[in-house]
FIKEBA-680614 format. One record per residue (C-alpha): residue number from 1; z, y, x; residue in three letters; chain. Coordinates in Angstrom, 3 decimals, always signed. Last residue first. Layout:
FIKEBA-680614
{atom NUM {Z Y X} ALA A} ...
This chain:
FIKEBA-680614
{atom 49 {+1.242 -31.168 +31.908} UNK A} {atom 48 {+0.950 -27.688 +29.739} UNK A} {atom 47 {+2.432 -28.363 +26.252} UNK A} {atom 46 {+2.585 -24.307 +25.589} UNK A} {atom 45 {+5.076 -23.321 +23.207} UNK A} {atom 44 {+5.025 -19.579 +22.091} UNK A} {atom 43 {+8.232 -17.582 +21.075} UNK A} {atom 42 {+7.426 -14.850 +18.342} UNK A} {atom 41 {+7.979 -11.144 +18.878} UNK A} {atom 40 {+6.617 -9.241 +15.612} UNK A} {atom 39 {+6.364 -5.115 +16.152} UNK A} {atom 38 {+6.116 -3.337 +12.322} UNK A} {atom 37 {+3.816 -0.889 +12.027} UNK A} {atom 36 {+2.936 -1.044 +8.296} UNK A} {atom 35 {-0.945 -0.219 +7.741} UNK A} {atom 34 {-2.115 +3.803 +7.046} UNK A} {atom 33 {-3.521 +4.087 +3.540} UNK A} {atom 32 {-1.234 +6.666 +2.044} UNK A} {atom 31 {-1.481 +8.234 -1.569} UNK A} {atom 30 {+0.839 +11.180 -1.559} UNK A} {atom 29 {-2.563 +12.943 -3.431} UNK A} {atom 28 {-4.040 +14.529 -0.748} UNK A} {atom 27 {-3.722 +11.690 +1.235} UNK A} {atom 26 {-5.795 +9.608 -1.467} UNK A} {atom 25 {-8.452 +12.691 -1.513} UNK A} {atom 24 {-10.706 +11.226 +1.498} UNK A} {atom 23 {-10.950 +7.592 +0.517} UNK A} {atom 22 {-10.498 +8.486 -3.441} UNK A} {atom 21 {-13.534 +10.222 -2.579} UNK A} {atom 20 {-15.053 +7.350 -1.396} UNK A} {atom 19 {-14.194 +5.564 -4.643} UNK A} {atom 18 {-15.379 +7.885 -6.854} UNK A} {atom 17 {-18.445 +8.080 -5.220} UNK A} {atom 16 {-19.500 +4.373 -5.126} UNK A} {atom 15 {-18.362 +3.856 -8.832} UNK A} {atom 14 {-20.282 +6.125 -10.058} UNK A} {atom 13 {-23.087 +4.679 -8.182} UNK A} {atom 12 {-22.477 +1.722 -9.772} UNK A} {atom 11 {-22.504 +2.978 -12.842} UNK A} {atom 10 {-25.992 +4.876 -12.379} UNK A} {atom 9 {-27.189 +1.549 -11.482} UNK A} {atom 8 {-25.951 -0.290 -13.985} UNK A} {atom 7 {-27.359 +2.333 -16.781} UNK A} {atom 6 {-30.972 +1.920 -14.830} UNK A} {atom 5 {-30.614 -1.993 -15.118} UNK A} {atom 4 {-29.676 -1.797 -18.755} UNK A} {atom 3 {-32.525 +0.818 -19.267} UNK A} {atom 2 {-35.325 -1.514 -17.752} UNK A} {atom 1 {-34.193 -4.165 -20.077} UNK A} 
């Protein structure tokens, strides 16, 4: 049992670093992370009495 824990630790650890250095090599890569800038104008309806 102790193993199994051990082996799921090491694989999530694995999986830790690979991940942050997909982060930092993505852009590298032609990977890119940056949002869509898109500007959205909607008309707001206020019921004020």
């Amino acid at each position: 049992m102790g193993r199994l824990i051990k082996f799921l630790i090491y694989i999530v650890c694995l999986c830790f670093v690979g991940l942050v250095g997909y982060a930092y090599l993505g852009p590298i890569f032609g990977v890119d992370f940056s949002a869509p800038q898109d500007e959205i104008r909607e008309p707001v309806i206020l019921n004020v009495e």
